[in-house]
Structures are given as C-alpha cells and as structure tokens.
Jmol script that loads the backbone (N, CA, C; Angstrom):
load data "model"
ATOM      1  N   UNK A   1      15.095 -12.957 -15.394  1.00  0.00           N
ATOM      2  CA  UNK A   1      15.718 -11.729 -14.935  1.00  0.00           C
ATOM      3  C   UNK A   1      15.865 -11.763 -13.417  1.00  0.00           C
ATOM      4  N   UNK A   2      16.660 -11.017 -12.563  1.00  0.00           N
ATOM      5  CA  UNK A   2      17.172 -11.106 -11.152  1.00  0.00           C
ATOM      6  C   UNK A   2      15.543 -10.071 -10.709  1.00  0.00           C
ATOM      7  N   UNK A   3      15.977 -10.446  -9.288  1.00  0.00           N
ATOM      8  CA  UNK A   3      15.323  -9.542  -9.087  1.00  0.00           C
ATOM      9  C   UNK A   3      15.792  -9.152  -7.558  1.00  0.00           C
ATOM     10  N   UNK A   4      15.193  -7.707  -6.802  1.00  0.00           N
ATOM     11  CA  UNK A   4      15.566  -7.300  -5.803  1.00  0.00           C
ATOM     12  C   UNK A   4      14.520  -7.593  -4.518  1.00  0.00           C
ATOM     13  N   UNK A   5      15.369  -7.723  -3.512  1.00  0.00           N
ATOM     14  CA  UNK A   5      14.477  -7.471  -2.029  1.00  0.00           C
ATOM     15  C   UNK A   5      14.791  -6.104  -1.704  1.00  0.00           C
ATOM     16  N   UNK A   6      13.772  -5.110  -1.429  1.00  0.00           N
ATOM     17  CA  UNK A   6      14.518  -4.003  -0.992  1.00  0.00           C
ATOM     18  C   UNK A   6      13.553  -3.415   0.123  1.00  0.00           C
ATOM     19  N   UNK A   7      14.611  -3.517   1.318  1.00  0.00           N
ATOM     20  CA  UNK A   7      13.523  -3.774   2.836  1.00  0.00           C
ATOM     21  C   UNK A   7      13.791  -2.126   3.452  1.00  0.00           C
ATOM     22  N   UNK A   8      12.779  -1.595   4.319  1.00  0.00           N
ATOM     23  CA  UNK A   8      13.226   0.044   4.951  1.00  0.00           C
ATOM     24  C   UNK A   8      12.915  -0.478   5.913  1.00  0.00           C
ATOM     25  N   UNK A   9      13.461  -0.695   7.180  1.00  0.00           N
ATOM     26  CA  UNK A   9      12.962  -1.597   8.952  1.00  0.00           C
ATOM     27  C   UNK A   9      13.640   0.180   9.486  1.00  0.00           C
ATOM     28  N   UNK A  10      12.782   0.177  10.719  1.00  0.00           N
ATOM     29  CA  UNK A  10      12.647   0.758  11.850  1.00  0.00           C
ATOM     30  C   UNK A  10      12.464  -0.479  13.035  1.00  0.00           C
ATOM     31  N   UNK A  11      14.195  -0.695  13.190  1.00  0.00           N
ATOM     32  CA  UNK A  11      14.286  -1.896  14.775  1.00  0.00           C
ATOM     33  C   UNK A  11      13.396  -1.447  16.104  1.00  0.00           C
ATOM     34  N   UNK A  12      12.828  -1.642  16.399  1.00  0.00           N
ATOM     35  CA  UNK A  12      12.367  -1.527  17.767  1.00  0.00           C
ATOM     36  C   UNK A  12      12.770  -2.421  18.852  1.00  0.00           C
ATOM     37  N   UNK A  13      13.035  -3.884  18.495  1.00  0.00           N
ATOM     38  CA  UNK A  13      13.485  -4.864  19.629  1.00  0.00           C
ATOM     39  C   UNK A  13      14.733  -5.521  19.113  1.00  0.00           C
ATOM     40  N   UNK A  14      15.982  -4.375  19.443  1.00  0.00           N
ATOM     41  CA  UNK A  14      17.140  -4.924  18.554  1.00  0.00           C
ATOM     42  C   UNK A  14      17.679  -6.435  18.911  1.00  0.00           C
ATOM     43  N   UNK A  15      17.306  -7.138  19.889  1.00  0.00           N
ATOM     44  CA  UNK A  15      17.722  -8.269  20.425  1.00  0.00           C
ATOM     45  C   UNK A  15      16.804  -9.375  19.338  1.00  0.00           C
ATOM     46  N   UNK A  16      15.236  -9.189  19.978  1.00  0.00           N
ATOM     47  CA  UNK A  16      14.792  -9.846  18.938  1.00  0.00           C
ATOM     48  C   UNK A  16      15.001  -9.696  16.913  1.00  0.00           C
ATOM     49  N   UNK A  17      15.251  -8.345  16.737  1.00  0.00           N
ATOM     50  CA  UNK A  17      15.593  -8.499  15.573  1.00  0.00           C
ATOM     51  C   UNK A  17      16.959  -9.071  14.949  1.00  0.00           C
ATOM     52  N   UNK A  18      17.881  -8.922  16.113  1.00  0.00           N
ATOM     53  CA  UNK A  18      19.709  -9.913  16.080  1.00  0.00           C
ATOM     54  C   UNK A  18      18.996 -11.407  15.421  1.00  0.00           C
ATOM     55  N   UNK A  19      17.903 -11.831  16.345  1.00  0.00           N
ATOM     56  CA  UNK A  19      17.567 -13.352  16.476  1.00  0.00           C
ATOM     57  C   UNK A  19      16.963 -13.236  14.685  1.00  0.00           C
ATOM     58  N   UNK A  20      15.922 -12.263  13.652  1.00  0.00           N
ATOM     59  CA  UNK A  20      15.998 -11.906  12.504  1.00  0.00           C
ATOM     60  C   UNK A  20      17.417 -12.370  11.974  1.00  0.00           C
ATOM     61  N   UNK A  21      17.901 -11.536  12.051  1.00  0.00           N
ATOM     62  CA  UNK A  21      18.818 -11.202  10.949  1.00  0.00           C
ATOM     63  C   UNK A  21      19.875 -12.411  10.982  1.00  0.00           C
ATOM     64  N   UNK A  22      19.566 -13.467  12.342  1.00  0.00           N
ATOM     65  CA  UNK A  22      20.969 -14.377  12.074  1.00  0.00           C
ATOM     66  C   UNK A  22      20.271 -15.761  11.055  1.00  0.00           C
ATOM     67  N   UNK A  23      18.813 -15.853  11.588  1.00  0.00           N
ATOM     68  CA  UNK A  23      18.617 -16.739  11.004  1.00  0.00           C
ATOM     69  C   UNK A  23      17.917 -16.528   9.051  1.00  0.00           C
ATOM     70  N   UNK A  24      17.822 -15.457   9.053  1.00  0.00           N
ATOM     71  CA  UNK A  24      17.593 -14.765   7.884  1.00  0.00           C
ATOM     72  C   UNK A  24      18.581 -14.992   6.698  1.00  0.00           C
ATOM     73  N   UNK A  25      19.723 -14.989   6.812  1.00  0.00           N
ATOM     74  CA  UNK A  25      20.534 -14.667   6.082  1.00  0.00           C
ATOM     75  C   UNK A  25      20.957 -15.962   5.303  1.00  0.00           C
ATOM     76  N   UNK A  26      21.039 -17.187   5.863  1.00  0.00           N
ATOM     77  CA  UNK A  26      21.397 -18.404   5.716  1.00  0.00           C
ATOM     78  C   UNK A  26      19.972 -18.801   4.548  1.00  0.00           C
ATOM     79  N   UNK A  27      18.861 -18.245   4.959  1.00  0.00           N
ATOM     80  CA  UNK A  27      17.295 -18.899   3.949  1.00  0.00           C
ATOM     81  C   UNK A  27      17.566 -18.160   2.902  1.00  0.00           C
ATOM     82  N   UNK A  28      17.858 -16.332   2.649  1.00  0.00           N
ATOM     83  CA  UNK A  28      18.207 -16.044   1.592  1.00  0.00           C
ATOM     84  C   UNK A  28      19.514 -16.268   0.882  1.00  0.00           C
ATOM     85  N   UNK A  29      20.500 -16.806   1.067  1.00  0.00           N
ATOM     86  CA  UNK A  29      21.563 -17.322   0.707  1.00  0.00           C
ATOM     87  C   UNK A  29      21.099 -18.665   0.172  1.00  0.00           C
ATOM     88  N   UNK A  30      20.353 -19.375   0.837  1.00  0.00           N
ATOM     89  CA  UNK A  30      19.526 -20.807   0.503  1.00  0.00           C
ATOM     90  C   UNK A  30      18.791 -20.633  -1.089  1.00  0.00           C
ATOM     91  N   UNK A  31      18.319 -19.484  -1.170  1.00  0.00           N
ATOM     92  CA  UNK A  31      17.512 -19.133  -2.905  1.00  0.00           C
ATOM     93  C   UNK A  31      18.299 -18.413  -3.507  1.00  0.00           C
ATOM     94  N   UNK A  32      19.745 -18.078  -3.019  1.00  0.00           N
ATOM     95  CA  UNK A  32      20.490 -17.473  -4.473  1.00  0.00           C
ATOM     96  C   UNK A  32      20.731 -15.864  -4.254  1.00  0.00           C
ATOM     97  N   UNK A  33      19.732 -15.504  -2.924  1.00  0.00           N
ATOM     98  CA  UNK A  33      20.209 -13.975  -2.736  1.00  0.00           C
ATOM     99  C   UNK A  33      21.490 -13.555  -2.085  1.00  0.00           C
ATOM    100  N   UNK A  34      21.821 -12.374  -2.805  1.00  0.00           N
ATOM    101  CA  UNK A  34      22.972 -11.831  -1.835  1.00  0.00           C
ATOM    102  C   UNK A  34      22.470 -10.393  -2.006  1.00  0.00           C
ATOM    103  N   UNK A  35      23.308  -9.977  -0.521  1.00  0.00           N
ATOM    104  CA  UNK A  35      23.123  -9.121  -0.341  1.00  0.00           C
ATOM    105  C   UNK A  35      23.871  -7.711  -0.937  1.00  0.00           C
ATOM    106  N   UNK A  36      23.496  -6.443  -1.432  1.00  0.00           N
ATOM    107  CA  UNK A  36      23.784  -5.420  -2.116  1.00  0.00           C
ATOM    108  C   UNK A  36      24.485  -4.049  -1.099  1.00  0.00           C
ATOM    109  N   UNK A  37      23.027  -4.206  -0.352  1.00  0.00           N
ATOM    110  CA  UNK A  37      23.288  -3.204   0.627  1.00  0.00           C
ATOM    111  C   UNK A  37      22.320  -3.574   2.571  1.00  0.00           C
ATOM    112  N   UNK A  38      23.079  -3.211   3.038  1.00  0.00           N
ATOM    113  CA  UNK A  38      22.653  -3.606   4.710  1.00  0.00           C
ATOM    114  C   UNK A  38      22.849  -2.908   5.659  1.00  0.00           C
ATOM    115  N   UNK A  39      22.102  -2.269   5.622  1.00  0.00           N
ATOM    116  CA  UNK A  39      22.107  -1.172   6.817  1.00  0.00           C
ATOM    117  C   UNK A  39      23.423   0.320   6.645  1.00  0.00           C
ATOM    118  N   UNK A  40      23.855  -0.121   5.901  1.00  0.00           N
ATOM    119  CA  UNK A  40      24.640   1.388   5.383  1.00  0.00           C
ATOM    120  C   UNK A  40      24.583   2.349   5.178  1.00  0.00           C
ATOM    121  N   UNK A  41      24.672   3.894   4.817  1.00  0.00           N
ATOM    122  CA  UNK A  41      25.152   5.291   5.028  1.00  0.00           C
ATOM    123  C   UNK A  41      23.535   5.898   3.647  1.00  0.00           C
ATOM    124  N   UNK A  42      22.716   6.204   4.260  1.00  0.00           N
ATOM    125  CA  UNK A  42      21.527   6.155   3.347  1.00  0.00           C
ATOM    126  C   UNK A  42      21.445   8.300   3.450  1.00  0.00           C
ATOM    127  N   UNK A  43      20.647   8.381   2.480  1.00  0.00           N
ATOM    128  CA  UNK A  43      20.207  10.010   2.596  1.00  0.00           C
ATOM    129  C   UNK A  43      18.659   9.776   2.005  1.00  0.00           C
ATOM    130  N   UNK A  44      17.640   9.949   2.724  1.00  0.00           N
ATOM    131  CA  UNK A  44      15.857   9.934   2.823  1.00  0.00           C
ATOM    132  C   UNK A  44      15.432  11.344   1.634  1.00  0.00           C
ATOM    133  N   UNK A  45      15.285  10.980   0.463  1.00  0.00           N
ATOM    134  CA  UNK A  45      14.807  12.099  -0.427  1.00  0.00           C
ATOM    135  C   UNK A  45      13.708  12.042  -0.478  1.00  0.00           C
ATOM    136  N   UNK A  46      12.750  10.776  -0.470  1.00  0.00           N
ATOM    137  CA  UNK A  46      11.321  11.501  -0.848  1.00  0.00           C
ATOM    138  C   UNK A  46      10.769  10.493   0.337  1.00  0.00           C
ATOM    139  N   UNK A  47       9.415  10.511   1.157  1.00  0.00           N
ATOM    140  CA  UNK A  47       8.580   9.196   2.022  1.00  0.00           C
ATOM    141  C   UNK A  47       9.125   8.915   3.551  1.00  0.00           C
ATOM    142  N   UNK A  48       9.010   8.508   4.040  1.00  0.00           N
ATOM    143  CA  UNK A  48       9.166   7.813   5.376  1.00  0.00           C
ATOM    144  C   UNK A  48      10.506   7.362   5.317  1.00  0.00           C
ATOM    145  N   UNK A  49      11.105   8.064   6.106  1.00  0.00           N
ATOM    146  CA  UNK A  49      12.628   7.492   6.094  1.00  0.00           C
ATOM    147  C   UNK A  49      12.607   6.180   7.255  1.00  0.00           C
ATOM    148  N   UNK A  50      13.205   5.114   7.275  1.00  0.00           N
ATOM    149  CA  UNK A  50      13.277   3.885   8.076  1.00  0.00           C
ATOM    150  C   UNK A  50      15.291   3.982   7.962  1.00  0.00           C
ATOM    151  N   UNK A  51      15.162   3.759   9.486  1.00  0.00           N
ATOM    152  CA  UNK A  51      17.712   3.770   9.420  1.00  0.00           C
ATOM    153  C   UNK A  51      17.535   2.959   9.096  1.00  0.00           C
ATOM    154  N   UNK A  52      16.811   1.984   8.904  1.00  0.00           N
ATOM    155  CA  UNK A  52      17.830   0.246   8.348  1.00  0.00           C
ATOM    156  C   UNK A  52      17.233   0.144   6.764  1.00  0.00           C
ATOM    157  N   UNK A  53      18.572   0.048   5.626  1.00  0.00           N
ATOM    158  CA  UNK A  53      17.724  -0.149   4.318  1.00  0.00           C
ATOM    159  C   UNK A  53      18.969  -1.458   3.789  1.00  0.00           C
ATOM    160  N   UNK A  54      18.026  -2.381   3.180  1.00  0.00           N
ATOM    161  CA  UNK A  54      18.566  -3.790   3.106  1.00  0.00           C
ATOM    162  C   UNK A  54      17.901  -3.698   1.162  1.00  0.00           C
ATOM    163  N   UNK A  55      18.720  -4.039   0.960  1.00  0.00           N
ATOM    164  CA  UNK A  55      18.802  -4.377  -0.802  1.00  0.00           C
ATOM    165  C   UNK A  55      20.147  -5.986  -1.187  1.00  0.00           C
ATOM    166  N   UNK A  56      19.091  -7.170  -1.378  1.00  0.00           N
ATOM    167  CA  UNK A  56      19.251  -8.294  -1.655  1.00  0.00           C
ATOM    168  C   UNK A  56      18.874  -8.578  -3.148  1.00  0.00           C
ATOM    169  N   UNK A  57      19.584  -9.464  -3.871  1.00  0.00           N
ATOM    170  CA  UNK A  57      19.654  -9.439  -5.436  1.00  0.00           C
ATOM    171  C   UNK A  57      19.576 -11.281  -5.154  1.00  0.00           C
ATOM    172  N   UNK A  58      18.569 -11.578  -5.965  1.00  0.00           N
ATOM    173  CA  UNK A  58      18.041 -12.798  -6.549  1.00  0.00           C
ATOM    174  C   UNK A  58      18.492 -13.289  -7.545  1.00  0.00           C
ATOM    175  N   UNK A  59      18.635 -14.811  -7.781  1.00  0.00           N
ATOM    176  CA  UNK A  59      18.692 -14.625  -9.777  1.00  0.00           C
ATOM    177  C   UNK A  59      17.061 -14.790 -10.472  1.00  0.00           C
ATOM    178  N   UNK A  60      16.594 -14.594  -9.610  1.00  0.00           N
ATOM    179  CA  UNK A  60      15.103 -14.116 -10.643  1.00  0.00           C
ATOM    180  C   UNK A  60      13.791 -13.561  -9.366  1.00  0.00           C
ATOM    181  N   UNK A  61      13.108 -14.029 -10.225  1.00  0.00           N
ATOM    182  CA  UNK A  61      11.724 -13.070  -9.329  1.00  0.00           C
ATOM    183  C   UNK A  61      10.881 -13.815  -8.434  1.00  0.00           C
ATOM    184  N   UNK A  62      11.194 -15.412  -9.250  1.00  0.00           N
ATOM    185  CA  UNK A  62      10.405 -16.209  -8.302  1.00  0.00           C
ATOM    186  C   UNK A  62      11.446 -17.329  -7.407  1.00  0.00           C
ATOM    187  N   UNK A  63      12.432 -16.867  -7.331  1.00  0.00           N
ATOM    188  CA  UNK A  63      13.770 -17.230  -6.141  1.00  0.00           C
ATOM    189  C   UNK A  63      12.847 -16.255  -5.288  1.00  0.00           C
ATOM    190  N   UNK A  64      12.930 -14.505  -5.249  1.00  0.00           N
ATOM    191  CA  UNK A  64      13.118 -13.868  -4.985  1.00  0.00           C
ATOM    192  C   UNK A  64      11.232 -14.162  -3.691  1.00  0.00           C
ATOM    193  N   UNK A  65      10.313 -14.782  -4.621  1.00  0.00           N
ATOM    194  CA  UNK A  65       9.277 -14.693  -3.795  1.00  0.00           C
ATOM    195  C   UNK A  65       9.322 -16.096  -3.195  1.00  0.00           C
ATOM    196  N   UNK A  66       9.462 -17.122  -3.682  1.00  0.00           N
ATOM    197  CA  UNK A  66       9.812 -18.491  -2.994  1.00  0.00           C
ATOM    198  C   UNK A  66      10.921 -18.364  -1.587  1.00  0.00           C
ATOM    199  N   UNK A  67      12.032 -17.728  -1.921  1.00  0.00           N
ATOM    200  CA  UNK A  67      12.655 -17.440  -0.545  1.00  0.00           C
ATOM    201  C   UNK A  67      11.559 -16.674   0.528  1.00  0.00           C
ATOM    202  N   UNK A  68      11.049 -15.642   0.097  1.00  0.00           N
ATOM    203  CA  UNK A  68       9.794 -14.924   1.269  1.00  0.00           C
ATOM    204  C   UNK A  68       8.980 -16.283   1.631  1.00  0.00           C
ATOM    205  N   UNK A  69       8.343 -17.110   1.045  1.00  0.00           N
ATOM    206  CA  UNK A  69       7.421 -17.695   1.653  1.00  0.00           C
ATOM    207  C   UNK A  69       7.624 -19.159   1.755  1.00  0.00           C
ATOM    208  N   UNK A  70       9.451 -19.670   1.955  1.00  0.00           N
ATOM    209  CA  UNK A  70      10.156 -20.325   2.598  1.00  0.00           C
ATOM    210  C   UNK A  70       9.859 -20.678   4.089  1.00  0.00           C
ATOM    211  N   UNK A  71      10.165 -21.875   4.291  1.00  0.00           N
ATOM    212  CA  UNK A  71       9.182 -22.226   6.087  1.00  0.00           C
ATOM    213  C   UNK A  71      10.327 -21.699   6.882  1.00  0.00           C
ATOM    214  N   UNK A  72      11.942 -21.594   5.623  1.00  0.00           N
ATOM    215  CA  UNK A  72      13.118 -21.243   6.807  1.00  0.00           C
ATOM    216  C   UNK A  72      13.107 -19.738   6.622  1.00  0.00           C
ATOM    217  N   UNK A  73      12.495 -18.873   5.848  1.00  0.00           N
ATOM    218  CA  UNK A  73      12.257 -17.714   6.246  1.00  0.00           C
ATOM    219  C   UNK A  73      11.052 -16.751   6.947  1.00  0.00           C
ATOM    220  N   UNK A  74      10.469 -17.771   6.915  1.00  0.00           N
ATOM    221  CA  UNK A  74       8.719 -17.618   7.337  1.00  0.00           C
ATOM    222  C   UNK A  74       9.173 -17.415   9.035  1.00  0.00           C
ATOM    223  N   UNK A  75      10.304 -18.997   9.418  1.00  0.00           N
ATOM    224  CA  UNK A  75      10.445 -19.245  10.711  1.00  0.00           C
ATOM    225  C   UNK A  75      11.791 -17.604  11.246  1.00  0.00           C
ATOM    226  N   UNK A  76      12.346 -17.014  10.222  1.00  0.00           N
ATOM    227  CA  UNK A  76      12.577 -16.158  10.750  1.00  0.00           C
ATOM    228  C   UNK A  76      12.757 -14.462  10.702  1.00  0.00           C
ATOM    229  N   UNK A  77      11.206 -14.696  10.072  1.00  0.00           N
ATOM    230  CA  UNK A  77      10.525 -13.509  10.034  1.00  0.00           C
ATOM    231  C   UNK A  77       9.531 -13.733  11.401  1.00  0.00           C
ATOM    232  N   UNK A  78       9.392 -14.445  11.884  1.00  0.00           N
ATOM    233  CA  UNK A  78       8.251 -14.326  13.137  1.00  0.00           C
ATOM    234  C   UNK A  78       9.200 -13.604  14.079  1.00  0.00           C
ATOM    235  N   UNK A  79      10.836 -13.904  14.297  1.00  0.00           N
ATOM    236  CA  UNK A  79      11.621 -12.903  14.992  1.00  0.00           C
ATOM    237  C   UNK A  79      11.078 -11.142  14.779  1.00  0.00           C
ATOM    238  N   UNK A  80      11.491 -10.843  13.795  1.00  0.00           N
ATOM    239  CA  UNK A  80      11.196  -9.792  13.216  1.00  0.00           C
ATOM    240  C   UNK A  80       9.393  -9.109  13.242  1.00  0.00           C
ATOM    241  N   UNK A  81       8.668  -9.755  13.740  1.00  0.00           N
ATOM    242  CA  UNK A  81       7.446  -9.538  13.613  1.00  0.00           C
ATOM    243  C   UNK A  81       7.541  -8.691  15.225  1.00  0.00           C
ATOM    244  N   UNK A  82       6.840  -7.431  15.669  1.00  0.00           N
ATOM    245  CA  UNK A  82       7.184  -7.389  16.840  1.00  0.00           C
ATOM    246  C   UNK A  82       8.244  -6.565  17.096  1.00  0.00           C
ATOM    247  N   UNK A  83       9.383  -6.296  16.552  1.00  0.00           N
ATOM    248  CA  UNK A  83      10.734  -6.045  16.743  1.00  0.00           C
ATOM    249  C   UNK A  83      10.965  -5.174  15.444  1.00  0.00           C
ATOM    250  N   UNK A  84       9.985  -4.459  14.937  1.00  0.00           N
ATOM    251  CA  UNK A  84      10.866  -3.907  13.701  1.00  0.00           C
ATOM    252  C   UNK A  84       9.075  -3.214  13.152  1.00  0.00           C
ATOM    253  N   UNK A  85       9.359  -2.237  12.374  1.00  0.00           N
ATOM    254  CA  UNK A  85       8.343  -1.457  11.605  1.00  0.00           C
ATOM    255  C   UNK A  85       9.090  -1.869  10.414  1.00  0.00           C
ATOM    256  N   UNK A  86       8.434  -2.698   9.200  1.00  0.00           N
ATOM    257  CA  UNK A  86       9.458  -2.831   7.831  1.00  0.00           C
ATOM    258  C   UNK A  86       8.149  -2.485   6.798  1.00  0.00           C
ATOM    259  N   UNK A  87       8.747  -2.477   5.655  1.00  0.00           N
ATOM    260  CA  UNK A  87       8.155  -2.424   4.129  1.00  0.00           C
ATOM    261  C   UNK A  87       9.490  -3.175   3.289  1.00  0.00           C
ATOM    262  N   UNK A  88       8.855  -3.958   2.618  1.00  0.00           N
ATOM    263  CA  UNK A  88       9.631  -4.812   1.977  1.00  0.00           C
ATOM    264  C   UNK A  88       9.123  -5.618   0.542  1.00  0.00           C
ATOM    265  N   UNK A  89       9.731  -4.706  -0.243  1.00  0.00           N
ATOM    266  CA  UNK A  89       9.088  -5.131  -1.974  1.00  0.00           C
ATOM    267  C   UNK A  89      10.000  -5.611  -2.802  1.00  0.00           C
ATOM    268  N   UNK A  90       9.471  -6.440  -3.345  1.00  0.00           N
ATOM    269  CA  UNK A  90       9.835  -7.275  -4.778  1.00  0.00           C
ATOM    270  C   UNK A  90       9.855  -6.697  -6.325  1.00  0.00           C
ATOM    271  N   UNK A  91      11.223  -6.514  -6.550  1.00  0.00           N
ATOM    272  CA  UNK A  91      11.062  -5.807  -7.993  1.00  0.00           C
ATOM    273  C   UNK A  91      12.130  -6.618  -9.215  1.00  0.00           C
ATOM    274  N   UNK A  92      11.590  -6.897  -9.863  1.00  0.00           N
ATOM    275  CA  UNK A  92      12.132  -7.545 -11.424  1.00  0.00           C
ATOM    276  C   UNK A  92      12.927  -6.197 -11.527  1.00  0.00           C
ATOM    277  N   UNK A  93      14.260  -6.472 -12.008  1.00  0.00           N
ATOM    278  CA  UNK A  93      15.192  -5.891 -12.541  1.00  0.00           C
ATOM    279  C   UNK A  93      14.937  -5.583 -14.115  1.00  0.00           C
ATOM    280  N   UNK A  94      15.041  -4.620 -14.485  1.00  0.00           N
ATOM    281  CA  UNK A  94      15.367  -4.205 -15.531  1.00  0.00           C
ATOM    282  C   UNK A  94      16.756  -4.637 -16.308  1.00  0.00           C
ATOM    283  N   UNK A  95      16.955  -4.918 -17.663  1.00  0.00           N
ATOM    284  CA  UNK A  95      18.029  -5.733 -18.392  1.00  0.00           C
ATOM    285  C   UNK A  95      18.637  -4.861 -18.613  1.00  0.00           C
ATOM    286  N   UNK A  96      20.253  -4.817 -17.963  1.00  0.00           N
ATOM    287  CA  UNK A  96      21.037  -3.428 -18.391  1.00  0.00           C
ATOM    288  C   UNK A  96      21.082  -3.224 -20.116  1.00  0.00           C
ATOM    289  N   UNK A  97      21.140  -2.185 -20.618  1.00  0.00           N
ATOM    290  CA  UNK A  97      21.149  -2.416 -22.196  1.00  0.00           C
ATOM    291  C   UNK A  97      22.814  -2.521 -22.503  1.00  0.00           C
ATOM    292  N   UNK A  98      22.732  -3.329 -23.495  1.00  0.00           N
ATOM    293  CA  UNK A  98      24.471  -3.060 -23.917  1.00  0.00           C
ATOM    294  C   UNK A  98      25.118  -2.727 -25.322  1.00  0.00           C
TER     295      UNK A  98
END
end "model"
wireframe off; spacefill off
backbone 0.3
color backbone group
C-alpha cells in the first residue's frame, strides 16, 4: 500500500531552508515520492497551525521510511535542522474501496 509524508514546518531560516527544499526533492523523487501538496492555501481546524504543509505520496510505507533515513536525505535534512520548527509523520494509506 502507498503511503504519505505529511510535514507542518514553521521556516525560520528561509535561506537555509531554500538549501532544504532544493536538495530534498531530488532524494524523495529518488524512492518514488511525489508530491500532493506544498506549501499551498491551508485552513488550521484543530492543533498548532504551522504555514508550510507538505503532503508527499510513496508507493509504499517502507519507500516512504527508507527515503527518511536515506544518507541523500539525511544530508538534506541537516539544512532544515535549525531553519524550520517541523512535525513530520508516516501514514499507510488506506485501500480506496471499489
């Protein structure tokens, strides 16, 4: 089953987080993710609202955790370390019924 990245960041060092997000994108593209949603037009109903919400689709769960603990995403999440308040969870998709 696919599964999702679904990140809430509060940027604090938008330069260092640019240096994130360029080299980021290429490691999850590397395991099969694409991206759903990125930083787009959000409304905060329930918790801690964060402006940046990122939703990436896997083709499974362990793409989905093998890309996280990738040395080419490891190397650019240390950008992001520093430069950003995030929460970022891993969820198995549910099988649409048909």
């Amino acid at each position: 089953m696919t599964a999702l990245w679904i990140a809430h960041v509060t940027v604090t060092d938008a330069e260092a987080y640019g240096r994130y997000a360029q080299a980021a994108g290429p490691a999850i593209a590397a395991h099969g993710g694409v991206f759903l949603a990125r930083g787009g037009r959000f409304q905060q109903m329930e918790g801690q609202e964060r402006p940046r919400n990122v939703v990436a689709r896997f083709p499974s769960f362990e793409a989905a955790v093998d890309c996280y603990n990738s040395s080419e995403y490891q190397a650019a999440l240390a950008h992001a370390k520093g430069a950003s308040e995030r929460d970022l969870v891993i969820v198995e998709e549910t099988p649409s019924a048909a």
